[in-house]
MIKE-287629 format. One record per residue: x, y, z of N, C-alpha, C in turn; residue in three letters. Coordinates in steps of 0.1 Angstrom, whole numbers, plus 2048, in hexadecimal, padded with zeros to 3 digits. Example, Ala and Ser with C-alpha at 12.3 -4.5 7.8 and 13.67 -1.06 7.14 Angstrom:
   nu   nv   nw  cau  cav  caw   cu   cv   cw  res
  884  7C7  84E  87B  7D3  84E  884  7DF  84E  Ala
  880  7EA  847  889  7F5  847  881  800  84F  Ser
REM end
This chain:
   nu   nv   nw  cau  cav  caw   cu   cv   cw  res
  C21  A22  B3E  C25  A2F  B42  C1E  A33  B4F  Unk
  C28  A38  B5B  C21  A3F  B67  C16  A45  B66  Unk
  C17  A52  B59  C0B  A5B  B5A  C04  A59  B4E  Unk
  BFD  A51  B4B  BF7  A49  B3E  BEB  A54  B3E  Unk
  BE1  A4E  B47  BD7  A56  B4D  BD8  A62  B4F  Unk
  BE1  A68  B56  BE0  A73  B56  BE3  A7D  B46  Unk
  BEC  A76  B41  BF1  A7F  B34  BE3  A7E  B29  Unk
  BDC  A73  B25  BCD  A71  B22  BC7  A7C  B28  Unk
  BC2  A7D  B34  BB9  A87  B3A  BBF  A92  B33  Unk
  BC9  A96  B35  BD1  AA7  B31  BCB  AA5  B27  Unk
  BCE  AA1  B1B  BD0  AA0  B10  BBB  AA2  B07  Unk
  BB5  A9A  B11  BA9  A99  B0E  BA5  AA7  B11  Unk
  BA7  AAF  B20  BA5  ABA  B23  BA4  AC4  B1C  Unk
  BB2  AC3  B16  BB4  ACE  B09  BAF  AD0  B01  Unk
  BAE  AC2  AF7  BA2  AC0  AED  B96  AC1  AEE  Unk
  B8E  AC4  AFE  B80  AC5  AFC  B82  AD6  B01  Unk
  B89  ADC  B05  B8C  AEC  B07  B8F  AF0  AFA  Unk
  B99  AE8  AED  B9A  AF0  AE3  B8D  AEE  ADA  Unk
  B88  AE6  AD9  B7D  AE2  AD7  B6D  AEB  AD8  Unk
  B6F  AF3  AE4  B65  AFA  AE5  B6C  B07  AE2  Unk
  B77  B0E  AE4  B7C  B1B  ADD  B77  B16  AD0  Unk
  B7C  B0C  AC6  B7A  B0E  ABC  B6C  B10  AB4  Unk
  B5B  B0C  AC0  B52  B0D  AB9  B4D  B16  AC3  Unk
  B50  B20  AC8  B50  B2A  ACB  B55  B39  AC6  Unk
  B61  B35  AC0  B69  B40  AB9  B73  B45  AC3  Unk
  B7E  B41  AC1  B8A  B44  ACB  B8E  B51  ACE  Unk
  B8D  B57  AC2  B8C  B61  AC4  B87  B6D  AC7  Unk
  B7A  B68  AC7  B71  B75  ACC  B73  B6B  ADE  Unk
  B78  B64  AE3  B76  B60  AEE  B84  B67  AF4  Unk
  B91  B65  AE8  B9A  B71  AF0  B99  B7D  AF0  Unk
  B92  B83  AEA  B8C  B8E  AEC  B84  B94  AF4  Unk
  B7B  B8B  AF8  B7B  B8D  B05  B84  B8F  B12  Unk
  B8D  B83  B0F  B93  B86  B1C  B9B  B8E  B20  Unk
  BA1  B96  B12  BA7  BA0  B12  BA5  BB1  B15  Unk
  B95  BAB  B13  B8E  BBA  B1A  B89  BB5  B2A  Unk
  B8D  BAE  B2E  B86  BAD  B3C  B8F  BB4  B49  Unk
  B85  BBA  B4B  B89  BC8  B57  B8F  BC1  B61  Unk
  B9B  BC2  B68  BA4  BB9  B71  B9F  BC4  B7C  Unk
  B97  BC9  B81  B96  BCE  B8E  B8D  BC4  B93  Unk
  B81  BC0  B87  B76  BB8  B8D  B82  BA7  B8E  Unk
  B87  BA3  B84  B90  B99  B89  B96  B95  B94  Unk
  B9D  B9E  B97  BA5  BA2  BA4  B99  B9E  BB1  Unk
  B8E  BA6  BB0  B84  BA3  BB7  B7E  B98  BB5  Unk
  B7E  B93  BAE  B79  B83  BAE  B83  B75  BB1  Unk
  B92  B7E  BAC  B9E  B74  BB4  B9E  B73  BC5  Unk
  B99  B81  BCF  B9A  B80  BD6  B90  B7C  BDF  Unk
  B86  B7B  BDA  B76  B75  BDF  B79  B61  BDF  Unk
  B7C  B5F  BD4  B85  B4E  BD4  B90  B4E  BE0  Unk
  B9B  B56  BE0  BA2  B56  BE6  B99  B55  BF9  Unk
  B90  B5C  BFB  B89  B5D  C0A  B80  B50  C0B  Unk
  B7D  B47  C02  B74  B3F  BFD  B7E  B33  C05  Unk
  B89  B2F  C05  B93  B27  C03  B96  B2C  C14  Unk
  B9A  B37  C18  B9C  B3D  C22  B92  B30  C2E  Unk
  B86  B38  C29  B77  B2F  C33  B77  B23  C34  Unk
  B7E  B1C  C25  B7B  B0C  C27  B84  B07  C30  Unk
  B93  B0E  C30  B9F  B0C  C38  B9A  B09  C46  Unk
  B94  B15  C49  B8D  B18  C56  B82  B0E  C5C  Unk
  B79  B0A  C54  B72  AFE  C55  B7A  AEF  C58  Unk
  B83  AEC  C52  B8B  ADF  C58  B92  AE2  C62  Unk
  B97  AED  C66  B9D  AEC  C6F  B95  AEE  C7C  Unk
  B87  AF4  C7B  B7E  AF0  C89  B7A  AE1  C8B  Unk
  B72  AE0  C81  B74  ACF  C7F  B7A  AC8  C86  Unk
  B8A  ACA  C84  B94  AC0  C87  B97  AC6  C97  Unk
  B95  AD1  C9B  B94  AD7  CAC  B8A  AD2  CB1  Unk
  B7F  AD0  CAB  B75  AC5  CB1  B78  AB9  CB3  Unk
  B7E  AB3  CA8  B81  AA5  CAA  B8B  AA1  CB5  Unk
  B94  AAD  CBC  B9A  AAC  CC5  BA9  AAB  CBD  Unk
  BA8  AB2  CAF  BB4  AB1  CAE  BBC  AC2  CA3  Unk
  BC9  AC5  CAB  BCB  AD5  CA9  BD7  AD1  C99  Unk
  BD6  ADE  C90  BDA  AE4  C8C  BDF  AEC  C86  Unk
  BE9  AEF  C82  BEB  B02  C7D  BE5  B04  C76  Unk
  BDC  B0F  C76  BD2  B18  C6A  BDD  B17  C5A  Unk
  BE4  B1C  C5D  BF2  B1D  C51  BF3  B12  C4B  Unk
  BF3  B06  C55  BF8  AF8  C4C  BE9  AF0  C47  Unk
  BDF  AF2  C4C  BD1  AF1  C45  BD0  AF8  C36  Unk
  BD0  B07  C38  BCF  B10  C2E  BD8  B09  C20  Unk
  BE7  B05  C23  BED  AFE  C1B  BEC  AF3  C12  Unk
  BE8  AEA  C20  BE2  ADC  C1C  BD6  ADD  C15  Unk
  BCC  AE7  C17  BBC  AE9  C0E  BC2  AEA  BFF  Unk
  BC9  AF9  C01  BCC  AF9  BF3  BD1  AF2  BEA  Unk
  BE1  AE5  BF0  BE3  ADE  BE8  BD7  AD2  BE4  Unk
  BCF  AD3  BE8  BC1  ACA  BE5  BB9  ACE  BDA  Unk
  BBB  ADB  BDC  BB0  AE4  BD1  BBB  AE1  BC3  Unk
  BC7  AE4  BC7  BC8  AE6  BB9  BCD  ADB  BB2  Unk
  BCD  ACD  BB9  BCE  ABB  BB7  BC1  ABB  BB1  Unk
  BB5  AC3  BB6  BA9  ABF  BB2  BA8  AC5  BA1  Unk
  BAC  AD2  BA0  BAE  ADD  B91  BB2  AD0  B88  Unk
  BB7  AC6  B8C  BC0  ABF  B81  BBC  AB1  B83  Unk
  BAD  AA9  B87  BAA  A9F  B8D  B9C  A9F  B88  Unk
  B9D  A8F  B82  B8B  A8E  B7D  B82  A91  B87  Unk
  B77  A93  B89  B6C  A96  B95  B76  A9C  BA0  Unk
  B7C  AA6  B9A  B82  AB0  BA9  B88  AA4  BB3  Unk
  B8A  A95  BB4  B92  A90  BB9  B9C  A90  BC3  Unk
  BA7  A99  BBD  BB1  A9F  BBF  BAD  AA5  BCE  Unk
  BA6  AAA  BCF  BA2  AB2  BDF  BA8  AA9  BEA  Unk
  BA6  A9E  BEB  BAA  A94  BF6  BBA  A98  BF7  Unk
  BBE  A9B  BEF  BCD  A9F  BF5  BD0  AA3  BFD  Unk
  BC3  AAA  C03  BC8  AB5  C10  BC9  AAB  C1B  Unk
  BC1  A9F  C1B  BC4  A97  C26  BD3  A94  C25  Unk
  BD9  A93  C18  BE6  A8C  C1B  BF4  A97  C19  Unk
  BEC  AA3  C1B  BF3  AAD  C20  BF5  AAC  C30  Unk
  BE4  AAC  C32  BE7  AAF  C41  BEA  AA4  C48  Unk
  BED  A99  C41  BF4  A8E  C4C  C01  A90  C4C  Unk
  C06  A95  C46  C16  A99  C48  C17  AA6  C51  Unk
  C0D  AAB  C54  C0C  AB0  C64  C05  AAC  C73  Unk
  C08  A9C  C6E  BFF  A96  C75  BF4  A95  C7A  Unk
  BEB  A97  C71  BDC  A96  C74  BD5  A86  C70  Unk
  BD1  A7F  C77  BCE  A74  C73  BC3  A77  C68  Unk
  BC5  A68  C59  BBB  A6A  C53  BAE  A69  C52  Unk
  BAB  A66  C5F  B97  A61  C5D  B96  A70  C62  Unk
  B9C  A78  C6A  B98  A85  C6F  B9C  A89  C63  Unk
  BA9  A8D  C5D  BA8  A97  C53  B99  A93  C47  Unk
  B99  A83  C45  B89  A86  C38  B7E  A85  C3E  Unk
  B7E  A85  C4C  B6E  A8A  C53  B70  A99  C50  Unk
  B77  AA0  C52  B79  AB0  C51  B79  AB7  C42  Unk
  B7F  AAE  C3C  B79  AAF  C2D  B6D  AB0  C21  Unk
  B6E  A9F  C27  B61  A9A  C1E  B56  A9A  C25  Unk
  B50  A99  C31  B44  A9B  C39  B41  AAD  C33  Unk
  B45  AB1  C34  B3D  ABF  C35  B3F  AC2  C20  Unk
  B47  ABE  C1B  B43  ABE  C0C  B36  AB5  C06  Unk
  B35  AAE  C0E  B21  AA6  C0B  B17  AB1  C0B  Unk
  B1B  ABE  C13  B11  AC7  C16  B12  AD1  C0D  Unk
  B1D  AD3  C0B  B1F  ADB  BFA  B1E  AD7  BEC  Unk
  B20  ACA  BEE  B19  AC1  BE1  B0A  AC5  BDD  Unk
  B01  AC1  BEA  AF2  ABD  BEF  AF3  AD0  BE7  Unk
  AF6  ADB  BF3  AF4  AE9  BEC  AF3  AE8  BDB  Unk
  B00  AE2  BD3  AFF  AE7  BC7  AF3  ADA  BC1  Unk
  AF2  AD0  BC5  AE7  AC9  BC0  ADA  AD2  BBE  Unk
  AD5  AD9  BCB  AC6  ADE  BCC  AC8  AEB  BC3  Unk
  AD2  AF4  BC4  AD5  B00  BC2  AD0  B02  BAF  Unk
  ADC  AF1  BA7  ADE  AED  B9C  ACC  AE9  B9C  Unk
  AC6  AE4  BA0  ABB  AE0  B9E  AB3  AEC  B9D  Unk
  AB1  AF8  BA4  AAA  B06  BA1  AAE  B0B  B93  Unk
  AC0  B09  B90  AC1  B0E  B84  ABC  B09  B7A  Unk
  ABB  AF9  B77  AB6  AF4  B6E  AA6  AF6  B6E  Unk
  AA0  AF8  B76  A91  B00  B76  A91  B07  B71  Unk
  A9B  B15  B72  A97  B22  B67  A9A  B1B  B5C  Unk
  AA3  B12  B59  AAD  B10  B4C  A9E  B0B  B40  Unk
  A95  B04  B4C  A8B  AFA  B43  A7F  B07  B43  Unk
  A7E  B0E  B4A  A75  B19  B4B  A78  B21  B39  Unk
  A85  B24  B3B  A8A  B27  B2D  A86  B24  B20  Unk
  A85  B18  B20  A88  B11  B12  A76  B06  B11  Unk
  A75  B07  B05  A69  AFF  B05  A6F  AEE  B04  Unk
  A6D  AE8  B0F  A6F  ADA  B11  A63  AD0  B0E  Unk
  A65  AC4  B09  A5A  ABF  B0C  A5B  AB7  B18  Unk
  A50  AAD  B1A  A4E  AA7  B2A  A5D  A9D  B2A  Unk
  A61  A94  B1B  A6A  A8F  B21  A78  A93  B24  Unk
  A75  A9A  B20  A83  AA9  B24  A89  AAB  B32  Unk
  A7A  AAE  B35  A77  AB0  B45  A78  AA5  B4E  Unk
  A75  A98  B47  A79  A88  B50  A8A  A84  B4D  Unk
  A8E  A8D  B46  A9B  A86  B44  AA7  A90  B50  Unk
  AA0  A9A  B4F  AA6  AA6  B59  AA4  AA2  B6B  Unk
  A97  A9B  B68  A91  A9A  B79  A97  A85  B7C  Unk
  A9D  A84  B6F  AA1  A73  B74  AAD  A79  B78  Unk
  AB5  A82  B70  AC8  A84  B74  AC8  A87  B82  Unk
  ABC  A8F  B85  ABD  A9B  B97  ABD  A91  B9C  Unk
  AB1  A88  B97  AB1  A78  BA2  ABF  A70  BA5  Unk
  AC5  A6D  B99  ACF  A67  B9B  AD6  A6D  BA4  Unk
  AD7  A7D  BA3  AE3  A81  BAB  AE0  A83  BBA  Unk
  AD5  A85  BBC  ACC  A82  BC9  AD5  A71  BCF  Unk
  AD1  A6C  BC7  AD4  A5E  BCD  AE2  A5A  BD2  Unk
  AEB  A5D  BC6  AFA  A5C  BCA  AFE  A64  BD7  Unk
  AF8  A74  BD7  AF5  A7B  BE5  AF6  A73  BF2  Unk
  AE7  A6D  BF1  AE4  A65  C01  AEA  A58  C03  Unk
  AF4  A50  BF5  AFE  A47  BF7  B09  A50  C03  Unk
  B0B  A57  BF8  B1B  A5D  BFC  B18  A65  C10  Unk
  B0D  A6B  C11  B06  A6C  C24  B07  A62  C29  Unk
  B05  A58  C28  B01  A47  C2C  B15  A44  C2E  Unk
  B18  A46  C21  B24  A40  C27  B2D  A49  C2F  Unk
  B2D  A54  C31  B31  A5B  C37  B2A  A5A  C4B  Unk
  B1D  A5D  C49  B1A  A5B  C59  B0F  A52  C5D  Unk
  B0E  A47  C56  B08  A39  C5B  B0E  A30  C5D  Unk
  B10  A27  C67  B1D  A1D  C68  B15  A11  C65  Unk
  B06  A11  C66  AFF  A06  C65  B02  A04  C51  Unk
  B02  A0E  C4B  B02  A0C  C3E  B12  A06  C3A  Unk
  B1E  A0E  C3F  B29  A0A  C3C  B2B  9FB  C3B  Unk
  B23  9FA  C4C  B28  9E5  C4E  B21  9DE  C41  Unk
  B17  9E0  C39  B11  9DF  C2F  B18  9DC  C28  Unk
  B24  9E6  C24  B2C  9E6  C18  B38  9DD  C1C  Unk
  B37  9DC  C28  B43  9D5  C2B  B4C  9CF  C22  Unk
  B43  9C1  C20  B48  9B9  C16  B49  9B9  C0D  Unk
  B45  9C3  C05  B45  9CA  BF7  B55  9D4  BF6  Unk
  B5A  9D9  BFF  B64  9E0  BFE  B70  9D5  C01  Unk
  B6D  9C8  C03  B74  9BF  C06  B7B  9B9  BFB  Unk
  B72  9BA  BF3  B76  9B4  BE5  B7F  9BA  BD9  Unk
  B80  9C8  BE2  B90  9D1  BDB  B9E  9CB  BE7  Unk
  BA6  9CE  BDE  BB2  9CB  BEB  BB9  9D8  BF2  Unk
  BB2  9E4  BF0  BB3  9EA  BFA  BA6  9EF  BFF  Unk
  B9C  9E8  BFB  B93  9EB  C02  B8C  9EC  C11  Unk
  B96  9E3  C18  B92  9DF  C24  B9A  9ED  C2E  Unk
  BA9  9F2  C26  BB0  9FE  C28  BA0  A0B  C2A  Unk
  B9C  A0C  C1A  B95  A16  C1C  B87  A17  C23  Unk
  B84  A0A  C27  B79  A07  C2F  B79  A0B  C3C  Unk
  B89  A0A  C43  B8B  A10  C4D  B8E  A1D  C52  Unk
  B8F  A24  C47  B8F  A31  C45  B84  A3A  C46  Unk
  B79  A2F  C3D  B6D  A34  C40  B66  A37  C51  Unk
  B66  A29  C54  B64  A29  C5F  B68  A34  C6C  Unk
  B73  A35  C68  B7C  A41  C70  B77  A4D  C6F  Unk
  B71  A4D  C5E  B6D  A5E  C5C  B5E  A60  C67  Unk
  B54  A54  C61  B49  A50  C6D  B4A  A58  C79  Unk
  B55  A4E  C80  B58  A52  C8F  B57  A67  C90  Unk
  B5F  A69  C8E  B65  A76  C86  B5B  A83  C85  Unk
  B52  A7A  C7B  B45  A83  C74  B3A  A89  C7C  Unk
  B3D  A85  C87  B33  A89  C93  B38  A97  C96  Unk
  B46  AA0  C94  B46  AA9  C95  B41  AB0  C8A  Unk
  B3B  AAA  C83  B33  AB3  C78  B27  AB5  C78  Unk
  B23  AAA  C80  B12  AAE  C86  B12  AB6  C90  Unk
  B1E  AB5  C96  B22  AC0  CA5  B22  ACA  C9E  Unk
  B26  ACD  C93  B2A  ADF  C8C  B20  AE3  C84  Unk
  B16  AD9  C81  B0E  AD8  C76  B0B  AE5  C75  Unk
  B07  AF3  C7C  B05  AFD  C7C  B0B  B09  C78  Unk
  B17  B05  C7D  B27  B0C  C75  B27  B04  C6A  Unk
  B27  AFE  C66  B2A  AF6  C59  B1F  AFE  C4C  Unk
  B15  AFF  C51  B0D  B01  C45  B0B  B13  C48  Unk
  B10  B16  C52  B10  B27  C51  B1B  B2D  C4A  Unk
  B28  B20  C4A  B36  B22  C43  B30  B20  C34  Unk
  B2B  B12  C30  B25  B16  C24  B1D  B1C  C1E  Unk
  B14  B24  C21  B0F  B2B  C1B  B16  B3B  C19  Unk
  B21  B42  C23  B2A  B47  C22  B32  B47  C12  Unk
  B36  B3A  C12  B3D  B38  C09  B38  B3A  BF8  Unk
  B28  B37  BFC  B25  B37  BF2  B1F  B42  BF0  Unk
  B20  B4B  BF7  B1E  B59  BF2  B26  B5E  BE8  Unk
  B31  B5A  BEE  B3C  B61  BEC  B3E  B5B  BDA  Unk
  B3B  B4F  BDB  B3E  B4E  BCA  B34  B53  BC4  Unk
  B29  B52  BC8  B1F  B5D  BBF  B25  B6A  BBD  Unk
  B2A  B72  BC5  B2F  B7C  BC1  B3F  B80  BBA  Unk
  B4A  B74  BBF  B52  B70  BB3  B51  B6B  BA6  Unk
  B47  B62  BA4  B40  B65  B94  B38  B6E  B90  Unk
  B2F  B77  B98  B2E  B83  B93  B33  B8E  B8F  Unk
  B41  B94  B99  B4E  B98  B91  B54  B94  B86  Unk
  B56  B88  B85  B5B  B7F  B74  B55  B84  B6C  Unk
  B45  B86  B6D  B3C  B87  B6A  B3D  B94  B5F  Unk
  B3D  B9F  B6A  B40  BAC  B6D  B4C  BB1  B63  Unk
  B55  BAC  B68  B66  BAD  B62  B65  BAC  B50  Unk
  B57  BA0  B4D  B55  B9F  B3A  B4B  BA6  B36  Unk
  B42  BAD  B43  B38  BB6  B3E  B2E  BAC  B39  Unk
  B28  BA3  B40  B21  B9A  B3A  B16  B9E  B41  Unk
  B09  B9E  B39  AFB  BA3  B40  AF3  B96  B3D  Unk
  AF1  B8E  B42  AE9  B82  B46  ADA  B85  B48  Unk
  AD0  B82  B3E  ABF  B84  B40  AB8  B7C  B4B  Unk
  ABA  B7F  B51  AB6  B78  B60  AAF  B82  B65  Unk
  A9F  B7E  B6A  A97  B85  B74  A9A  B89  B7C  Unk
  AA2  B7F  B87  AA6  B80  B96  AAE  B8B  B93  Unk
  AB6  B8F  B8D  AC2  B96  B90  AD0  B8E  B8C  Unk
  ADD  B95  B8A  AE7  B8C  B84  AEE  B84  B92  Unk
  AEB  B8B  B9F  AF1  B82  BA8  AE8  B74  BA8  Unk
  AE2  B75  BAB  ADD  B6B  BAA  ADA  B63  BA0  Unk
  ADD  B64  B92  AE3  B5A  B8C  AEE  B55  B8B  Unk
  AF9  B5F  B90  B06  B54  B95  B03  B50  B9B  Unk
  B01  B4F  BA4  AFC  B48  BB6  AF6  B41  BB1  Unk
  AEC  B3B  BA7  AEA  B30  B9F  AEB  B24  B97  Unk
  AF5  B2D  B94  AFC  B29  B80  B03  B20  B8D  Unk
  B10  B2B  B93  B1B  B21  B98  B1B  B11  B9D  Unk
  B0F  B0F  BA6  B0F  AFD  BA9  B0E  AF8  B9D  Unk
  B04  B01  B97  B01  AF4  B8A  B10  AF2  B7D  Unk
  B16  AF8  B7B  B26  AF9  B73  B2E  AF4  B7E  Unk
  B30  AF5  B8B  B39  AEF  B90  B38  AE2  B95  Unk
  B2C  ADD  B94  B23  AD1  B96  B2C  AC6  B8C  Unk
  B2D  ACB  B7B  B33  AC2  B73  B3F  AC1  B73  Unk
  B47  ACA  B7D  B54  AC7  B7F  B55  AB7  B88  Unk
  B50  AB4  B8B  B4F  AA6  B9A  B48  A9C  B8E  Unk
  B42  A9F  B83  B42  A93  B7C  B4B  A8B  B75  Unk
  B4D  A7D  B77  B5A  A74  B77  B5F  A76  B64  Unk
  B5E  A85  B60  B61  A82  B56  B72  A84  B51  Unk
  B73  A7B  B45  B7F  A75  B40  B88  A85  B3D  Unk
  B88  A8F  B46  B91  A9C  B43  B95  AA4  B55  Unk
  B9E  AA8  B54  BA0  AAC  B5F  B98  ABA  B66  Unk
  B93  AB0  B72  B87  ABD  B7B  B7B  AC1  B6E  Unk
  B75  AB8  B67  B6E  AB7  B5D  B70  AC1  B55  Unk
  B7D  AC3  B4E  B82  AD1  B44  B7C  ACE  B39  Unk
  B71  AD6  B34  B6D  AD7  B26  B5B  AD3  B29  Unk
  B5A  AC8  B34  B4A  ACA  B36  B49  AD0  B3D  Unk
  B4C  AD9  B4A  B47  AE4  B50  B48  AF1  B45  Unk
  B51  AF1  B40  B4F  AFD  B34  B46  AFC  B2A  Unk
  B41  AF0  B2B  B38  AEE  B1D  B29  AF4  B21  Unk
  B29  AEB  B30  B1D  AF0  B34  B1A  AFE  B38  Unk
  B26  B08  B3F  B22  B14  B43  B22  B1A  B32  Unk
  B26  B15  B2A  B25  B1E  B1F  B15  B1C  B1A  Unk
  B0C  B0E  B18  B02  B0C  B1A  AF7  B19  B1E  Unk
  AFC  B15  B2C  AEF  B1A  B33  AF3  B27  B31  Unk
  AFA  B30  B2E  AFC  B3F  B34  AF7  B43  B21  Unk
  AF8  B3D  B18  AF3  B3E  B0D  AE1  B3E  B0F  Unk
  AE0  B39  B17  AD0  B38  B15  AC3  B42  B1C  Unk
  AD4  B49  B25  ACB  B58  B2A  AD4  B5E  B1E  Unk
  AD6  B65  B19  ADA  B6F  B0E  AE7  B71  B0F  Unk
  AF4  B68  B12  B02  B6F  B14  B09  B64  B08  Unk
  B0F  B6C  B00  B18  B66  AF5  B1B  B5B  AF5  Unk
  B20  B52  AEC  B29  B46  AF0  B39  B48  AF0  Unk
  B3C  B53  AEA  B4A  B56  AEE  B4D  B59  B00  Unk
  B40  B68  B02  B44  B6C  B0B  B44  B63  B16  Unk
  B37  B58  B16  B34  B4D  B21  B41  B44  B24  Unk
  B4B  B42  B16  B58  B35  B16  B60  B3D  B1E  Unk
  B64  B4C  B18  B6C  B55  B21  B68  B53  B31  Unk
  B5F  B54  B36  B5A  B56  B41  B60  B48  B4A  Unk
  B5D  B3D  B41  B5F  B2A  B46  B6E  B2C  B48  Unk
  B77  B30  B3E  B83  B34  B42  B8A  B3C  B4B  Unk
  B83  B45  B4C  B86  B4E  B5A  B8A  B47  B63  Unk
  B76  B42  B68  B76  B3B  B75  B83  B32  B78  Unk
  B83  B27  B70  B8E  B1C  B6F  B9A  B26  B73  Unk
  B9F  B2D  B6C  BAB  B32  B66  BB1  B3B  B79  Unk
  BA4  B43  B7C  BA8  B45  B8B  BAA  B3E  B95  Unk
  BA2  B32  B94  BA8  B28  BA1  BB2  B1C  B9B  Unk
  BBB  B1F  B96  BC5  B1A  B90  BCF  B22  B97  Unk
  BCF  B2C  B94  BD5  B39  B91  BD8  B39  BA6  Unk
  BCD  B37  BAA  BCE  B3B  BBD  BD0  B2C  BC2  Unk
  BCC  B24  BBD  BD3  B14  BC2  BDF  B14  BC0  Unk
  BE7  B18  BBB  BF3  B16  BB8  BFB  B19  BC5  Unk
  BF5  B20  BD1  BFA  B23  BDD  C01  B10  BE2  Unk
  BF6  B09  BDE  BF7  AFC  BE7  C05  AF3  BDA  Unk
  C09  AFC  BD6  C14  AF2  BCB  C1E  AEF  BD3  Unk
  C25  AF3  BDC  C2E  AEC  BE3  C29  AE5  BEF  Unk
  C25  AE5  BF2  C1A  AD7  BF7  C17  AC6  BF1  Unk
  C17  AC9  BE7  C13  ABF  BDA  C1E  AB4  BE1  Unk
  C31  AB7  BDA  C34  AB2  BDD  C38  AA6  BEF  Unk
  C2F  AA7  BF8  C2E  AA5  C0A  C26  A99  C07  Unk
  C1D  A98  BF7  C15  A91  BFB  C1D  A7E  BFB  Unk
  C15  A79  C03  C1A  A6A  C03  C0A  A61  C06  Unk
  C03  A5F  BF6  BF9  A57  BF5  BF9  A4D  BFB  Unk
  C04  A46  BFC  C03  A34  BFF  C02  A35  C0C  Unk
  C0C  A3D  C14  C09  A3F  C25  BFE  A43  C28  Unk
  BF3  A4F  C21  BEB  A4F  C26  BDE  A47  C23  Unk
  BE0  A3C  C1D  BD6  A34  C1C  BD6  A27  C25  Unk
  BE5  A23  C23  BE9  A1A  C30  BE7  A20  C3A  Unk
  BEB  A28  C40  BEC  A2F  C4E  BDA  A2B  C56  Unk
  BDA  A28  C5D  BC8  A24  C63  BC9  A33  C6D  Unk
  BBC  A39  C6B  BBA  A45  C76  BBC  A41  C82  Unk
  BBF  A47  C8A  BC2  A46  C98  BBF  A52  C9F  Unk
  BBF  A55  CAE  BBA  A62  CB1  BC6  A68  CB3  Unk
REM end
């Protein structure tokens, strides 16, 4: 069957989402949702919605650097159908589609995934350190013992490491030729080797912007701090946090959307990012209903605003853009 894989993933998705309503209590979790104030919604739809706006904005300078133009409109488009390929894709995946949007407005591909994937290493790296302050209060919390604490400080490691893999292969050419022969031994590897390469070339407009790049991200990530603090807001959820509640969104968020990019067996990791924000938001004082309600929200709005990029979906043509070799 064509969608073997994919109908498994659905199907697994559902079962680890019904799975936690059920040990949660479904119903005090629709109950929540049913009291939640749509002004703060609305305001937290439209804060995602400016969030997506920025990133649009960011490839398209990118790609004006790289010496190549165009339309703000057909970027905006092409992002979105990426985001919401990603909503429905193990480890958010699905995002690359925007490359094979925007080659159907001819943008070659090593420039469209220099303009992509180079500046998403830096938003990764963000929710890595960010996730790593949260798990500090999380351990501050709870009485751990030391090997608690080595099992917490081996994961950061690991993810540290796949990190300075994934920088390396993005803007070291010394490291790529490395892999050379290792990417050789797939049969399209030698395809995506040269892709790499291209992005390489490419990624130097990212060191060129490096300043816009990380002033756009941290922008951005304002902005979701305060769109999950409206969510927040919208269920009346009071979170025991010192800092203040903004700043435990502005927290919480890398570390929950961190498990979405883990290669797990459900789509955009459905059921372990909800497991975990229900976790951790339990452990400063907020319900387990109210916390699943909350995991739902989030999900449920950028669903809900990707769906801009659904006629897009169908433009895409995988196989051309992987054959296709970048060119300027």
């Amino acid at each position: 069957m064509k969608y073997k894989a994919q109908i498994v993933q659905l199907l697994i998705s559902m079962l680890a989402i019904c799975a936690i309503a059920y040990v949660v209590n479904f119903a005090d979790v629709l109950q929540a949702l049913k009291s939640a104030k749509m002004e703060f919604v609305l305001g937290a739809i439209a804060c995602y919605f400016a969030i997506n706006l920025l990133m649009s904005y960011r490839i398209k300078v990118l790609l004006e650097d790289m010496g190549q133009r165009a339309r703000y409109k057909d970027i905006v488009l092409a992002h979105f159908s990426g985001m919401l390929a990603s909503d429905f894709t193990p480890a958010r995946s699905g995002y690359f589609a925007t490359a094979a949007v925007l080659a159907t407005h001819k943008v070659p591909a090593g420039k469209a995934f220099a303009s992509i994937l180079s500046p998403q290493l830096f938003d990764f790296l963000l929710k890595v350190v960010a996730g790593a302050v949260a798990i500090a209060f999380m351990l501050s919390a709870l009485k751990v013992d030391g090997n608690s604490i080595l099992v917490h400080i081996a994961a950061l490691a690991g993810i540290f490491i796949v990190l300075v893999f994934a920088v390396l292969l993005v803007f070291s050419m010394k490291f790529l030729l490395l892999l050379r022969g290792i990417f050789a031994i797939h049969p399209l590897g030698g395809k995506i080797w040269e892709m790499l390469a291209s992005m390489q070339e490419h990624s130097k407009a990212v060191r060129r912007k490096l300043p816009f790049v990380l002033g756009l991200l941290f922008c951005t990530w304002m902005l979701k701090g305060v769109e999950w603090m409206l969510l927040g807001d919208a269920l009346s959820l009071q979170p025991e946090f010192a800092y203040g509640t903004f700043v435990f969104y502005l927290l919480l968020q890398p570390l929950i959307t961190i498990l979405q990019f883990v290669p797990f067996p459900t789509l955009a990791g459905a059921g372990l990012s909800e497991a975990g924000a229900i976790g951790v938001m339990v452990l400063f004082g907020i319900s387990a209903p109210a916390a699943a309600a909350f995991a739902l929200l989030t999900r449920g709005i950028m669903i809900v605003v990707d769906l801009i990029g659904l006629a897009q979906i169908g433009r895409i043509d995988f196989e051309k853009i992987l054959e296709k070799k970048a060119v300027e």
